[in-house]
N, C-alpha and C positions, 0 to 999 in steps of 0.2 A: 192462353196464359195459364200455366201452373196454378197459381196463384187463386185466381175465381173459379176453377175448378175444383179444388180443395176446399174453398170456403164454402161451397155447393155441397159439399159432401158433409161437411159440420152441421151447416142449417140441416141436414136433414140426418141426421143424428149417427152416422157414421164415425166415430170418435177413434185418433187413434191413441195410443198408451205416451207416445213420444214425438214431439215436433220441433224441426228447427229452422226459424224464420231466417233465413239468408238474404243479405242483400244488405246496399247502401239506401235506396228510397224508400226516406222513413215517412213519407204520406202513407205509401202499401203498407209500411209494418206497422202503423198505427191502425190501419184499416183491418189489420191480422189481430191485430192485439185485441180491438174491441169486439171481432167476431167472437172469438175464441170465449170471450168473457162473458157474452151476453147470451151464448148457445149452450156453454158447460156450468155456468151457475145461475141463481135464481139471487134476485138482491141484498134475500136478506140471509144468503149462504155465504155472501163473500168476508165478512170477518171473520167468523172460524174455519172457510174453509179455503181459504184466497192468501197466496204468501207470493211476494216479488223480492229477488235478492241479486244485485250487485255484484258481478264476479271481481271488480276492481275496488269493492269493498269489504266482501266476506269472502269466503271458502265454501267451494262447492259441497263441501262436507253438510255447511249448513244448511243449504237447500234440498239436498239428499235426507236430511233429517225430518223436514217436513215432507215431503215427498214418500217416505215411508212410512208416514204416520197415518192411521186409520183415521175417514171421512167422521165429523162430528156432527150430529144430526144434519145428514145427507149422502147422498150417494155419491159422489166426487169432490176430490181434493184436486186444486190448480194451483199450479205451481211456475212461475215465470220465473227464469234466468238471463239477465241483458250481461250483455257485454264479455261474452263467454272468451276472455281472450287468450285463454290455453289453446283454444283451436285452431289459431294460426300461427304465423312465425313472426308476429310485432312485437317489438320490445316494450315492456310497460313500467312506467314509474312505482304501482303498486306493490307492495311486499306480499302480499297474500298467500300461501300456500296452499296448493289445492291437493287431495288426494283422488287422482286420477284413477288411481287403481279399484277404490270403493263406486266412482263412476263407473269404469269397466264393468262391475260387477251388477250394478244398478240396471245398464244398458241391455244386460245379458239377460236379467230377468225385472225386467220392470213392475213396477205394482198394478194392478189393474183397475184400482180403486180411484187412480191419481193421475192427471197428464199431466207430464211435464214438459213445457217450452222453453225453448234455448231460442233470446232473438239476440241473432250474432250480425251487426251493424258493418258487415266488412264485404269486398269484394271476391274474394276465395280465402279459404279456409286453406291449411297447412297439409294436403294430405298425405302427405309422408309420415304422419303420426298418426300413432295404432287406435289413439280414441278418436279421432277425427273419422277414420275409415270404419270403424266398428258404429262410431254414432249415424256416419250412412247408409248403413247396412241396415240397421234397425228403426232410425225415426224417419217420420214421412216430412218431405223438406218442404218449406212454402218457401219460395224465389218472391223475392222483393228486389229484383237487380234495377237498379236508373233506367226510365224508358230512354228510347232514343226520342227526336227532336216529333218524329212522326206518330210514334205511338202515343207520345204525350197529348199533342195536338189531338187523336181523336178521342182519348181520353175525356180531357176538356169538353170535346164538342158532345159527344156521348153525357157526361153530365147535365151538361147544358139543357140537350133534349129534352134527357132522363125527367131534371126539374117543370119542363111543359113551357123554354125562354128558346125563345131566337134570338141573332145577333146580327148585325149587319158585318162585312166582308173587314170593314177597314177598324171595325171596334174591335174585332177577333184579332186581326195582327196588332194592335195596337195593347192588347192584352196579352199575348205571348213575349211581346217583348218587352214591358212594362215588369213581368213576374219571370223575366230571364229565361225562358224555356225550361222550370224548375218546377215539376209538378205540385212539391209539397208548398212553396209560393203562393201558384194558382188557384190552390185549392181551399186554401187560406184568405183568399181577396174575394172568390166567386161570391158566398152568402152575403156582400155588402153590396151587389151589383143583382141577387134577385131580389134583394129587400129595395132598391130602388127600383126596379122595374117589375114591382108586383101585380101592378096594376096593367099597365102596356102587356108586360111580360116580352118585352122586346128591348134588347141592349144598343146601347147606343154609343158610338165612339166618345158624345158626349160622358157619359155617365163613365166610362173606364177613365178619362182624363180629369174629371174632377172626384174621384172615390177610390182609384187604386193609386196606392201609397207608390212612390219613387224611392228607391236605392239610394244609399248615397254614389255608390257605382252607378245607377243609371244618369244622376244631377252629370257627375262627373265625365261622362261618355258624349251628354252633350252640351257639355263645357268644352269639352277636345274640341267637337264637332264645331264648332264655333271657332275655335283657333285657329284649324286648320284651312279654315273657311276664311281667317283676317276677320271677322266679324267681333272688332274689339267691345262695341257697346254691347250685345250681347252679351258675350265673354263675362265683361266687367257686372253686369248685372246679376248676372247666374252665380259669379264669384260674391259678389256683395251678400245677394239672399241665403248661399251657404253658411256667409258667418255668423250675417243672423240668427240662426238654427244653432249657431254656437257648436258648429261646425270645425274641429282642430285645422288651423291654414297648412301644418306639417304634415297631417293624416291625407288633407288633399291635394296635397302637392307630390307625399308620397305613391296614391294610384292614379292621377296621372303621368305621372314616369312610368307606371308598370302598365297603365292600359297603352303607352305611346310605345315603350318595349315590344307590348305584345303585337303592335302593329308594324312594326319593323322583322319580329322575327318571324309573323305570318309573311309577309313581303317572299323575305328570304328562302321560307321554304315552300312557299308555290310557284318561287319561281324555276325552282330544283326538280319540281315535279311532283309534289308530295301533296297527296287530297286530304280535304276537308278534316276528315275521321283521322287520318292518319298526323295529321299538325294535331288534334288536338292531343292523341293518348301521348304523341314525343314534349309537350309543352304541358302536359296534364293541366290540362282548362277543361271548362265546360266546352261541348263542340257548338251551341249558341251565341258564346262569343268568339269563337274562333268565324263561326259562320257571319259574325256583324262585321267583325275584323276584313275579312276577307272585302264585303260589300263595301266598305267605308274605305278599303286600301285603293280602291277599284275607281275612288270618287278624286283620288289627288295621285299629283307627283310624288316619287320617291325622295327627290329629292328637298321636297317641302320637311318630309321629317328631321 
């Protein structure tokens, strides 16, 4: 992975002038963000020397301002830019103006004093535009792209290790699909499953079922499951306890129409011939639930939907 290889190279003081975190999985950009932080400043450098700016708020001009300003008692100025949405071809409700050309010119000769970060939260970048192609010519990119179902999975298990916790077989699937096959999910639920099993240091199907939080999508999936199945007491039960929760009946009633949708139009297109990968990027889902879709379509008639 890009990604750990580049953060290997920061720990060990390797620094470059310019960087720009690419990608949609914000668990890794946040894991980017605090490397970058905790390697290029000392704590009590970061208010005079630490600035983050908004490109859906301000003007890159602004960050170019600090960015060019000499380090105040210390040797580095950091400089963080989210949401750089000049670099692609998205349309944005913001009015901001940016001047691209004083960028250009930044790029061309950057301060040596300052790194600056561009974490741009998108899939590709515009490259048919000149500062797009010039800002990859010059900054070193850290890829933060969405693992697939697989990389995620050893991700996970590798942490798991990492922390000194085993799991049993059916606690693991039962936490992948619990935290949607969503890295920044899982990685969000793990520290409440080693703080129970501190002691053991062994996970337990137990311990995911009563400590990782449920979705209102996942209440809802096996709410389906249950209909599909005729299993009205169920059903009605799972339906009751949602509204307890104060639960909107029109918000639920809306994603199951759209999880039942998605089960019909999965239907439809593996019966066409179309894999996994390929239904999810034409129905743009996650490919974990295209992949439950697919198991679940697998468990009834067609004609039940």
């Amino acid at each position: 992975m890009n990604l750990v290889s580049e953060l290997t190279k920061i720990k060990n003081g390797t620094i470059a002038t310019v960087y720009i975190v690419l990608g949609t999985e914000s668990y890794l950009a946040s894991v980017a963000r605090k490397t970058l932080l905790d390697n290029l400043l000392k704590e009590e450098e970061l208010e005079l020397n630490y600035g983050a700016y908004d490109m859906e708020e301000v003007s890159i001009g602004t960050a170019l301002e600090d960015a060019e300003s000499i380090p105040f008692f210390g040797e580095r100025r950091v400089v963080f830019v989210d949401r750089p949405v000049f670099l692609t071809g998205e349309k944005t409700k913001s009015k901001i103006e940016h001047d691209l050309k004083w960028f250009e010119n930044y790029l061309t000769r950057p301060s040596e004093s300052t790194t600056l970060v561009l974490f741009a939260p998108y899939e590709k970048l515009d490259e048919r535009k000149k500062i797009t192609k010039l800002l990859k010519k010059t900054a070193t990119v850290l890829e933060v792209n969405a693992l697939s179902e697989k990389e995620m999975r050893k991700y996970i298990k590798d942490t798991i290790s990492n922390e000194g916790y085993r799991y049993s077989p059916e606690a693991f699937e039962l936490f992948i699909q619990l935290t949607d096959a969503k890295l920044s999910v899982a990685m969000g639920e793990l520290p409440k499953l080693f703080l129970y099993a501190q002691e053991t240091k062994f996970i337990t199907i137990e311990a995911v079922q009563e400590l990782v939080a449920k979705s209102l999508e996942q209440n809802i999936f096996a709410l389906n499951e249950y209909v599909l199945k005729k299993d009205v007491g169920q059903a009605l039960n799972l339906y009751q306890d949602l509204l307890l929760q104060k639960e909107d009946p029109i918000k639920i009633n809306a994603i199951m129409t759209a999880q039942f949708r998605l089960l019909i139009q999965v239907k439809i297109l593996e019966k066409k011939g179309y894999q996994q990968g390929d239904i999810a990027k034409l129905l743009k889902t996650h490919p974990y639930r295209v992949k439950l879709a697919i198991q679940q379509m697998r468990k009834i008639k067609e004609y039940a939907l």
